[in-house]
C-alpha positions as CSV (number, residue, x, y, z in Angstrom):
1,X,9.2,8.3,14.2
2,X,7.9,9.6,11.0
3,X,9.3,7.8,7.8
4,X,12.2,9.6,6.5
5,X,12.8,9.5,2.3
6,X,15.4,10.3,0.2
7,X,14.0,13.2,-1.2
8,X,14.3,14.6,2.5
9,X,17.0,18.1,3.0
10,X,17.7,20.5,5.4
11,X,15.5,22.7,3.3
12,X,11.6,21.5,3.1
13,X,9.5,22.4,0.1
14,X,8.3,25.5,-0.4
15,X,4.5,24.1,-0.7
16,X,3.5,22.3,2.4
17,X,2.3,19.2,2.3
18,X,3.7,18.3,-0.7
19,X,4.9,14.7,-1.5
20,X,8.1,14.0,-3.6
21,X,8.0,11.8,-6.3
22,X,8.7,10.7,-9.6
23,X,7.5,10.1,-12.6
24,X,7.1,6.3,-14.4
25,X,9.7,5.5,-17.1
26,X,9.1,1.7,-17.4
27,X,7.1,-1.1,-16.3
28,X,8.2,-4.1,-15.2
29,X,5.2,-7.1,-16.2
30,X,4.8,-10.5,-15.6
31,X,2.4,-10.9,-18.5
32,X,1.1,-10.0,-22.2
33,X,-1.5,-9.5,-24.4
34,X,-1.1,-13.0,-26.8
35,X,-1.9,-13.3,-30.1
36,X,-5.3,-12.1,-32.0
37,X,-8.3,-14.3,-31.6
38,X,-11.6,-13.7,-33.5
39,X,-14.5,-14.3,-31.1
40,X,-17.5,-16.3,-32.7
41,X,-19.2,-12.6,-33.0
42,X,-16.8,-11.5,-35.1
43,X,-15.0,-9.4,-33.3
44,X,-10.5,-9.3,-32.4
45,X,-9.2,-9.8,-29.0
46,X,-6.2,-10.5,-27.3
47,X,-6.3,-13.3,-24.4
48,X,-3.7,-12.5,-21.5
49,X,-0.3,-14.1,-21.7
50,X,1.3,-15.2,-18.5
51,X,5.2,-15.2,-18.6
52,X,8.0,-17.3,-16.3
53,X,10.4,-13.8,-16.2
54,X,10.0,-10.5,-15.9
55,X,9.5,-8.1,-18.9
56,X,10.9,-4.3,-18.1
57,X,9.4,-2.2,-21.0
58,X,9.5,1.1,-22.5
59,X,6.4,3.5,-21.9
60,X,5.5,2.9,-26.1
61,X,3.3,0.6,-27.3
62,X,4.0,-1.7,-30.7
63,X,2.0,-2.9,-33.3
64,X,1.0,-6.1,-31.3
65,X,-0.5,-3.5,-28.4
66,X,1.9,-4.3,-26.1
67,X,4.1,-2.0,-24.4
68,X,7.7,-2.4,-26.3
69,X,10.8,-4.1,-24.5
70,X,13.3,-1.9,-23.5
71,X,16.1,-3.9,-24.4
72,X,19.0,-1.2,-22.7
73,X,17.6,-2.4,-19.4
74,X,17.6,-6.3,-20.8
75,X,20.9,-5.7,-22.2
76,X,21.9,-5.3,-18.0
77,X,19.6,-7.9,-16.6
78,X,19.5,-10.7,-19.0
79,X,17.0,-12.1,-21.9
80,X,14.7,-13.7,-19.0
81,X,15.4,-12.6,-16.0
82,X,14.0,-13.8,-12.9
83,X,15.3,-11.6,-10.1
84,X,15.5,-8.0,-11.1
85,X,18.3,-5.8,-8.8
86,X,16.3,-2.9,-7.6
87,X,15.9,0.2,-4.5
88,X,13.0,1.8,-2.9
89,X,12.4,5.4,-2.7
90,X,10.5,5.3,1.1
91,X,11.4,3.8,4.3
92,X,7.6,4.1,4.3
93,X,6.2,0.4,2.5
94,X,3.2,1.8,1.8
95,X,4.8,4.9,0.1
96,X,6.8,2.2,-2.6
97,X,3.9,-0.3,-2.8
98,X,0.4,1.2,-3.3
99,X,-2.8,-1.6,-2.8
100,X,-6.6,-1.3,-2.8
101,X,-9.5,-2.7,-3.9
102,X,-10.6,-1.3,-7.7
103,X,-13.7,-2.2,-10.2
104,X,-14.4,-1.0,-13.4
105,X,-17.2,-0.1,-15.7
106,X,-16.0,-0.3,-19.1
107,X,-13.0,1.5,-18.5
108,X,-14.0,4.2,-15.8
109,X,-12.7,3.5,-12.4
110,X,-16.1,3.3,-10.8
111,X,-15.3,2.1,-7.2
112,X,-12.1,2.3,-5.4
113,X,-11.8,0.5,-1.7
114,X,-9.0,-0.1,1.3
115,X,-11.5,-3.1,2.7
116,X,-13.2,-0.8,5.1
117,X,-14.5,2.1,3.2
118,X,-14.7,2.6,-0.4
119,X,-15.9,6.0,-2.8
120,X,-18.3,4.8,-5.5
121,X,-19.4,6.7,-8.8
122,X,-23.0,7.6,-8.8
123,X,-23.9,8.7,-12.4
124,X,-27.5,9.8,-11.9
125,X,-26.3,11.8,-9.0
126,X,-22.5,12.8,-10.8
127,X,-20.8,12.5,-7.5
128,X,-18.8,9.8,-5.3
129,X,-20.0,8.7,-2.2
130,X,-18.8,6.2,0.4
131,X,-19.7,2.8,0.8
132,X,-19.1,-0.2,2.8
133,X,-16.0,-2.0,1.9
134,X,-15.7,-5.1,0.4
135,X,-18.8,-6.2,-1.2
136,X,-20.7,-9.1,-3.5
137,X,-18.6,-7.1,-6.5
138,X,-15.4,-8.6,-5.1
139,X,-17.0,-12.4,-5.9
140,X,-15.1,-14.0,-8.7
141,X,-18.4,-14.8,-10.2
142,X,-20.3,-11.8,-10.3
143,X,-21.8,-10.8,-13.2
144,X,-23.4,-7.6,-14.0
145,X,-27.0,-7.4,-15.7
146,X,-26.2,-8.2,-18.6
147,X,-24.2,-11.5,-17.5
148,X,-21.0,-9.6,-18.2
149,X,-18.2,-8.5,-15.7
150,X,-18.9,-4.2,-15.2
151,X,-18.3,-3.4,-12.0
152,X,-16.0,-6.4,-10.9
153,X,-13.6,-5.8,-8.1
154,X,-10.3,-7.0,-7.9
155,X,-7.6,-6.5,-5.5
156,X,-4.6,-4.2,-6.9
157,X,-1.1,-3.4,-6.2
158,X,1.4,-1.0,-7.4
159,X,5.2,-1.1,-6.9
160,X,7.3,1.5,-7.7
161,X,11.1,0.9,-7.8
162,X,14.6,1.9,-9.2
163,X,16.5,-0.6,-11.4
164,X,19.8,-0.9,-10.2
165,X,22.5,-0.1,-13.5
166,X,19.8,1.6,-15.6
167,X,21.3,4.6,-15.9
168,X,18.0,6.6,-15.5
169,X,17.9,9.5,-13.1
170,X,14.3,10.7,-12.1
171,X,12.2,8.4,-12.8
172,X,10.7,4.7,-11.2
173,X,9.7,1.4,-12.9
174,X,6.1,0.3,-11.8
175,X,5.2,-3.6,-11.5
176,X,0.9,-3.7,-11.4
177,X,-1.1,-6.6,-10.6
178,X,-4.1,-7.9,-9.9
179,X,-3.0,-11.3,-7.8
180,X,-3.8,-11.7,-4.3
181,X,-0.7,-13.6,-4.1
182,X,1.7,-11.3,-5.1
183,X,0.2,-8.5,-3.3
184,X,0.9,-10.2,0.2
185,X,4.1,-11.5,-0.7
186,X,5.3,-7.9,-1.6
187,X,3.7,-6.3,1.4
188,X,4.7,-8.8,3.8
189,X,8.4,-9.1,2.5
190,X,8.6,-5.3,2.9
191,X,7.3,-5.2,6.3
192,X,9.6,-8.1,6.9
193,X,13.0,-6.0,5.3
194,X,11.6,-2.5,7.3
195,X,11.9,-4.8,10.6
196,X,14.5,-6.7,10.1
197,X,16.8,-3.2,9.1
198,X,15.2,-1.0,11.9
199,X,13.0,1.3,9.8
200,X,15.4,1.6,6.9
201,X,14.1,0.9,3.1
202,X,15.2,3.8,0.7
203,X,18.1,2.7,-1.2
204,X,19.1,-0.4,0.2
205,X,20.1,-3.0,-2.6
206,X,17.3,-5.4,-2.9
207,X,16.3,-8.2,-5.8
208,X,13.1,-8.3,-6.9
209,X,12.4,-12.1,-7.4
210,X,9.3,-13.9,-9.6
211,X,8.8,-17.8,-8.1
212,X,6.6,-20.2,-9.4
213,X,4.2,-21.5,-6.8
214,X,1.9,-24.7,-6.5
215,X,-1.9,-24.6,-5.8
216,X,-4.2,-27.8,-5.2
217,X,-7.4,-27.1,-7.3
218,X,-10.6,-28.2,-5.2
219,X,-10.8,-31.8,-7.8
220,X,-7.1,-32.8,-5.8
221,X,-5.4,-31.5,-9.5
């Protein structure tokens, strides 16, 4: 049976093929861009902050570079909240939560993967072309020629949701990341739900919820 959504009338759209959707108002992050750090060449950075709650932001950015908290949603969900109340668009998981294998050069997308295949920039030749999926870029200790990290692939996910009170009609709240964890916790829990209700994912009431987890590092720590 093909996945119904909630866009779905008796009348289809006029252009065939076309997928409904909607545009990003928010993000919801785990993480931050901490304070500024001089490197020993002189130069102004911002190491990655993790955070123990969720952050739902505004599409702006402040002075610090970080997107700016958008403190109507807070004001509904709480100074630090752990569990965000939140609905799907698509009985489809895959249609909600986007995930594939992406590397970078600079800041071009230069490969893009599903595991399988992949479509790689060529710049001598200014075209993509397919590859084998994965490769010796997805090692966490590649290094490019130049002993930096162009062209290191990472595993990325996309989730696209409503947040339940937000008052916001037309637009989604995206959650990215780069973990391997939380990319097969989200898929598998919404394979799980789209089991467990017979199919049916688009705007049941669901919680979004950020858990701490243990991991044994290979010196027993």
């Amino acid at each position: 049976m093909a996945a119904i959504t909630v866009f779905e009338a008796p009348r289809r759209l006029m252009v065939r093929n076309l997928r409904g959707g909607l545009p990003e108002v928010g993000k919801i992050k785990i993480g931050r861009k901490g304070e500024v750090r001089q490197s020993r060449g002189g130069s102004e950075w911002q190491p990655p902050q993790k955070l123990d709650h969720f952050l739902v932001t505004t599409l702006e950015r402040g002075p610090d570079g970080n997107f700016m908290r958008d403190e109507r949603v807070h004001a509904i969900v709480g100074e630090k909240p752990t569990e965000l109340p939140v609905r799907l668009l698509y009985n489809d998981p895959w249609l909600s939560f986007q995930s594939g294998y992406v590397a970078y050069w600079g800041k071009t997308r230069w490969c893009t993967g599903d595991g399988e295949r992949a479509q790689r920039w060529y710049q001598e030749a200014g075209e993509f072309r397919e590859v084998p999926c994965t490769c010796e870029h997805l090692d966490p200790d590649y290094q490019d020629d130049k002993g930096g990290q162009n062209g290191r692939c990472k595993i990325n996910g996309k989730l696209s949701v409503v947040i339940d009170g937000a008052e916001v009609v037309g637009g989604v709240w995206t959650l990215r990341t780069t973990s391997i964890n939380t990319v097969n916790g989200v898929a598998s829990s919404l394979e799980m739900l789209r089991a467990l209700s017979g199919g049916w994912l688009a705007g049941v009431p669901l919680h979004l919820t950020l858990r701490p987890r243990t991991a044994q590092l290979p010196d027993g720590k």
